[in-house]
N, C-alpha and C positions, 0 to 999 in steps of 0.2 A: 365344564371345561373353560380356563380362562384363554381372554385373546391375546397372543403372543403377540407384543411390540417392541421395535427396535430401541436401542438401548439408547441413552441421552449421547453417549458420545458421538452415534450413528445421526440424530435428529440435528444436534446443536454441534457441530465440528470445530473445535478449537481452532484447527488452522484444515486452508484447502476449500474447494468448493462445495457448498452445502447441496444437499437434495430434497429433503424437506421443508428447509426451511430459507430456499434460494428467492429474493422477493425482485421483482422485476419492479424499479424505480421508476414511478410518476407514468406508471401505466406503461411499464415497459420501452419509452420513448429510446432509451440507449441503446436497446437490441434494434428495433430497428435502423436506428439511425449507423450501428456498426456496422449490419445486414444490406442494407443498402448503399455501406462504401465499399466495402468486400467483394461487392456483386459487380462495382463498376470496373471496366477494365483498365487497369494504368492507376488506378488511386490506392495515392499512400494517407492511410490511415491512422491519426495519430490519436492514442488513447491516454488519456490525462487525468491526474489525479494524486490527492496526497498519498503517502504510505498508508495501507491496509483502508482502503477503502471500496478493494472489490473489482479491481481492473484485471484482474487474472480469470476471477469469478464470470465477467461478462463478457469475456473473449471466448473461456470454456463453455459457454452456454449458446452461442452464437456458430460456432465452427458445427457442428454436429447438421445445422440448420442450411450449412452450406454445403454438409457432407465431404470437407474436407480434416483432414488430419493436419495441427498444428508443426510445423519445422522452427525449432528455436534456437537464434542466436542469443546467445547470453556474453554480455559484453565485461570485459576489465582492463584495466589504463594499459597492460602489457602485449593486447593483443594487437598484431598488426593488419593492415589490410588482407592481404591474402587471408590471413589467422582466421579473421570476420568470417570471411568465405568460407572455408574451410570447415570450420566449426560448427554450421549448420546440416555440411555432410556427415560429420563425426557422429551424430546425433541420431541420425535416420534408422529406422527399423522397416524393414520391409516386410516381415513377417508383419507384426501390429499393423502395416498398412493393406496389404493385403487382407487380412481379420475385417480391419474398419471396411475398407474397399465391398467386400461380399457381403456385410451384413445392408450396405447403405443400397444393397444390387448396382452397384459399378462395374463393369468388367477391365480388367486391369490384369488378369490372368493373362491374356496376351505380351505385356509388356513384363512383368516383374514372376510369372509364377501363382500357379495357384495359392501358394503358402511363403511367396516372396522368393523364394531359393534362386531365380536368376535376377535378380534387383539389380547387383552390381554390373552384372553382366551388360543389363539392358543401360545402364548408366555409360557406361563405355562407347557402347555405339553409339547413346545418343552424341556425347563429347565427343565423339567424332566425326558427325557433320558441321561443328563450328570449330572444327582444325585442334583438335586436343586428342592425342593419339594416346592409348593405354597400351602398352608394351607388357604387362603382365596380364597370367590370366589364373582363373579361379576366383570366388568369390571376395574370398579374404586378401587375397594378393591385390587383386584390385582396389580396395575397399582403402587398402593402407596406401598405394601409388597415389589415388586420387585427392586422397586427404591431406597428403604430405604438396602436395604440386602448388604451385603458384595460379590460384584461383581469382577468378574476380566477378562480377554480376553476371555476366554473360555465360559462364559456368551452369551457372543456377536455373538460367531459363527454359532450358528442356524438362527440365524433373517438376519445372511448379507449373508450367505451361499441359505438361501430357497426364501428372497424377492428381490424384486428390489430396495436395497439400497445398500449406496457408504458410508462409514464412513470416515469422512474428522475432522482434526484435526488443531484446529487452536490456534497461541498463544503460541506450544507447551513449549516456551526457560520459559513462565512466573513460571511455574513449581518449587519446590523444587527439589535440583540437588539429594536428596533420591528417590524421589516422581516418577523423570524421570528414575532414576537406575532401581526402583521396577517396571513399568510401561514396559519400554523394555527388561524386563525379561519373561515378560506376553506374550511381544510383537509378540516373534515367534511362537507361537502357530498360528497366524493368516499365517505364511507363510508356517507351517507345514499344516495346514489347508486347505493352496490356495485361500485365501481371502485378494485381494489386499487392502491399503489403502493407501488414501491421504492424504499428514502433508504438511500444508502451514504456511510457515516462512518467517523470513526476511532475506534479503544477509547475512547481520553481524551476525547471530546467524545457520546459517546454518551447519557451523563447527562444532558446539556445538552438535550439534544433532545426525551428521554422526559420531562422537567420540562419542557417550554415548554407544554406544554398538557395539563393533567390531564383533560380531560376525554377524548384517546385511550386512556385505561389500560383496559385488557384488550382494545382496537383492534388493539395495534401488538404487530408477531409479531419478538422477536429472535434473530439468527444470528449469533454472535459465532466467529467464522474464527480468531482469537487464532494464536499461532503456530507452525508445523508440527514435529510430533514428525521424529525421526531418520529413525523405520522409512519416513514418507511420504516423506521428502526422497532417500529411500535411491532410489525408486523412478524416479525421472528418471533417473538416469544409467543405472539398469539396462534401463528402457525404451529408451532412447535409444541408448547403446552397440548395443544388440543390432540396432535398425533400420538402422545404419551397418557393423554387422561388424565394430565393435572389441571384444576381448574387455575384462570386467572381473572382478577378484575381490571378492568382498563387503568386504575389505577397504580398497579402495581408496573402494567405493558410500560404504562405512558412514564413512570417514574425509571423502570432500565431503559427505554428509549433515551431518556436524559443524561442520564449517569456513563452511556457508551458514548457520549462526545463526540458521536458523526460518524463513529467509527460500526461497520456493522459485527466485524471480528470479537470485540470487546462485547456487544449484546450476546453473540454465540458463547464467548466465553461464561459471563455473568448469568446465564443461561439454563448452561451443562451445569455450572455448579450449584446452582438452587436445584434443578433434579436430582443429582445423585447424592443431595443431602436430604431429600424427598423420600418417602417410603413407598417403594415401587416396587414391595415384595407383592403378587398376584392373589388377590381374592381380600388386600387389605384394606379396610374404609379410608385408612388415613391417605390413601395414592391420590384421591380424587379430591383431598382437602384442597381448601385453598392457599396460593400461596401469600406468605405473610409479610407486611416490610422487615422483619427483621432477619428473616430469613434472606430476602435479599442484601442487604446490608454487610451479613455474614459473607455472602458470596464475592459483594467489593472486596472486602481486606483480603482475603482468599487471590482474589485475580491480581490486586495490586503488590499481595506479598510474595508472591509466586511465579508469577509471569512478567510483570512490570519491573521489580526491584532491582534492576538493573540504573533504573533512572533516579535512582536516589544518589549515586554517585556522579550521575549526569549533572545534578542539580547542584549537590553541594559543590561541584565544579565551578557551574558558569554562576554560580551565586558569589565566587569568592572575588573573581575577576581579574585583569590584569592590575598589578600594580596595587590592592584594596589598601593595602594602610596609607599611600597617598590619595586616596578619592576623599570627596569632601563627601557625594552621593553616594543613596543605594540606585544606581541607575540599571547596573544589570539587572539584579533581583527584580526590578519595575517593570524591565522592558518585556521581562520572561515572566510575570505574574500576570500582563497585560492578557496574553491569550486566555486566561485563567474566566477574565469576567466574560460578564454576559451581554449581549449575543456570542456565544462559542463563532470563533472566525478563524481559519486556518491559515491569513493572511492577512498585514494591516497594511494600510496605506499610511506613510508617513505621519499625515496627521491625526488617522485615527489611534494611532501609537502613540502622540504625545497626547490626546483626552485623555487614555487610558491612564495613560504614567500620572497623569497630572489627579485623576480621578484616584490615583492609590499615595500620594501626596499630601500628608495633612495640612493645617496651616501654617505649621512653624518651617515645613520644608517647601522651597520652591524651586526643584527640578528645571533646570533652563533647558530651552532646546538645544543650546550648544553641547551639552553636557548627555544630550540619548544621542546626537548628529554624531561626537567622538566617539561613543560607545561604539554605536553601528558601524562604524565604519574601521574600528578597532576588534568586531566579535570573529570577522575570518580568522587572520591570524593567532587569535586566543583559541579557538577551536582548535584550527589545527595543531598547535602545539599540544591542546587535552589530550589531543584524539578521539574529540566526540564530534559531533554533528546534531546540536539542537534546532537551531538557527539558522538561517539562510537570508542576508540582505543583498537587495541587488539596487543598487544605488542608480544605476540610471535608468528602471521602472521607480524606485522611490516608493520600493514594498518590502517589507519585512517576513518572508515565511516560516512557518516553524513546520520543520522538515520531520518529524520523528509527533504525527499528533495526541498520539499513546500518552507520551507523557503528561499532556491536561487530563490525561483518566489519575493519573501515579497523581497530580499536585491536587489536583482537589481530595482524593479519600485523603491525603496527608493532613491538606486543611481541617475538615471534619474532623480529624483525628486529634489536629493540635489545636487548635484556632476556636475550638467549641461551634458551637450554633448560629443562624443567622443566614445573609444572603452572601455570595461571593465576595462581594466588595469589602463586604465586613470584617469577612475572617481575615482579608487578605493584608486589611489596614489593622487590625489585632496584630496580626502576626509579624509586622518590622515594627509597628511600635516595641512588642519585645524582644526584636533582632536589634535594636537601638540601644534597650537597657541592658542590654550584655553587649561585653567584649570578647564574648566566644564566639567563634560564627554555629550557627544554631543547624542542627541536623533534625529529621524526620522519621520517627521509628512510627511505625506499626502500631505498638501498643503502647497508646497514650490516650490517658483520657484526660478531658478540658475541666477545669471547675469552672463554674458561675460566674468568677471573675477573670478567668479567660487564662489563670497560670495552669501549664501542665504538669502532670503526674505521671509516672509510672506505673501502671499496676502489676 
């Protein structure tokens, strides 16, 4: 009788948070340190980090530990304040919190119901010891009265104050900068209160946030998740492989560890697809082989052609630029191949952007810093006309972020694919040198292979 194991999609989850293969960073230092702002009463907690680097991942892993149930504002430039408020109520399940409540032995069946059925109810009266009268009655009537009313913080602090909920705030920077003024004005009532909360943001907007109301300074507790060394990334596939029974050699870990660019979703990704290209049919010798670089390999163009390819139209976007048949530079192309080298960095500081640019620079071309200064300060407005979002400079930090870090997985299998062999810097100085001998601008497919002297083919 073979042993029945869960399936790759179950081990390595493309999106969502993992259960096997969830690895607790640098000895779990960010759980506690979220665990311990959560715990304090009045502290806002602000969790930080690029896209898909696991800040959903380690808020889920954390609530359970507080035995509270997540309440989530999900923010967009349209909502208003009340809206904010409001929206959080929209959301609420009181069945599911009652479930969590009995399983965590809470009692909460006095206030909401065994099985939640007077939630609303019990919401009611509470708004009505802080002067908020409900004139309807029944679950659903109430449910809608309340949602619909002109709500503000002080709403909110009977339901996070008496149940087992965590209100978590997500999106916040998408906001009108009134909408955000009006909103953290509300805001301290929840620290006057002693009702912590959680705001999950991104690196590049993180400033923004801690500046919107100086009166939270030394309120607000930060956890900046920023993005995942080798040795943590190494850890998925090692966890992972082992729960399914395919062998791996450190080699192979420590090479996906590389290739997922900090990202730990792209290792899940690159993952699931070496297993389910694995023979994992039960009782077969070949399940336990080991796996092979090119089996990985396979699994890049796979994730880049299928998940990523999106950003190839990203690319050949901000590659063209404002204005290219008057540029004398490839300055865009530079500033966005800069992320590319190595040390992988999700953010440059001014000058470590012009090494970079200057370092993909041959000697016939000499990139002035006037010429990345106009770019930078030129890429907003290029953006938003794309309607993409690569880039993000904030000129009075004098840091450059690249907001979307997925796409250094998409530009390097590209390289590999076009550029042939060698270290980053190489392919990357290969690759405008033949963007220079053409007067086409040069696209990225998938299936291309390098010859020896570095022109592509088709196959």
């Amino acid at each position: 009788m073979f042993e029945k194991r869960p399936s790759p999609e179950t081990v390595f989850p493309a999106v969502g948070r993992p259960t096997y293969t969830y690895v607790e960073r640098e000895e779990g230092q960010n759980e506690r340190r979220l665990e311990s702002g959560l715990r304090n009463p009045g502290q806002i907690c602000l969790v930080t980090g690029p896209s898909k680097t696991g800040k959903t991942s380690l808020y889920k892993s954390v609530l359970p530990m507080l035995r509270r149930q997540e309440l989530i504002i999900r923010c967009s430039g349209k909502l208003t304040a009340s809206e904010f408020w409001a929206s959080a109520l929209e959301t609420l399940n009181f069945e599911r919190l009652a479930e969590s409540a009995e399983k965590w032995g809470l009692a909460t069946s006095t206030k909401i119901g065994f099985k939640g059925e007077a939630g609303w109810s019990w919401v009611a009266k509470a708004m009505a010891t802080i002067g908020f009268d409900v004139s309807a009655s029944g679950e659903y009537a109430i449910k809608k009265e309340v949602v619909k009313a002109s709500l503000s913080a002080k709403h909110l602090i009977p339901l996070l104050k008496d149940l087992p909920l965590q209100l978590i705030v997500e999106d916040f920077h998408y906001l009108e900068e009134e909408t955000k003024k009006e909103i953290f004005q509300q805001w301290k009532a929840f620290v006057d209160e002693g009702v912590s909360v959680l705001v999950v943001s991104t690196t590049h907007h993180a400033i923004d946030i801690a500046r919107a109301n100086p009166d939270l300074s030394g309120r607000t507790r930060f956890i900046d998740v920023g993005q995942w060394s080798e040795a943590d990334l190494a850890k998925i596939p090692e966890m992972g492989f082992k729960v399914l029974g395919i062998r791996t050699s450190a080699a192979i870990r420590d090479r996906i560890a590389k290739e997922s660019v900090g990202l730990p979703i792209i290792a899940q990704q690159l993952c699931q697809e070496i297993a389910n290209n694995h023979d994992m049919s039960p009782g077969s010798l070949k399940r336990s082989a080991s796996v092979q670089f090119d089996a990985l390999e396979k699994a890049q163009t796979f994730v880049a052609d299928n998940l990523y390819a999106n950003h190839k139209g990203d690319y050949e976007q901000l590659i063209t630029g404002p204005r290219k048949s008057q540029r004398k530079h490839a300055t865009y192309e530079k500033i966005l191949a800069s992320f590319a080298l190595e040390p992988l960095q999700f953010s440059l500081k001014y000058h470590e952007l012009i090494e970079r640019v200057h370092k993909l620079s041959d000697d016939d071309e000499n990139i002035p810093n006037a010429s990345v200064t106009s770019a930078l300060k030129a890429l907003g407005n290029f953006q938003e006309r794309s309607k993409m979002r690569l880039l993000d400079w904030h000129d009075d930090e004098r840091v450059l972020y690249i907001v979307e870090p997925s796409f250094l997985f998409y530009l390097r299998q590209r390289l590999d694919n076009y550029a042939g062999g060698g270290d980053i810097q190489g392919k990357l100085l290969r690759l405008f040198q033949l963007m220079e001998q053409s007067d086409k601008k040069m696209t990225f497919e998938i299936k291309m292979l390098a010859t020896e002297e570095g022109d592509a083919t088709s196959d």
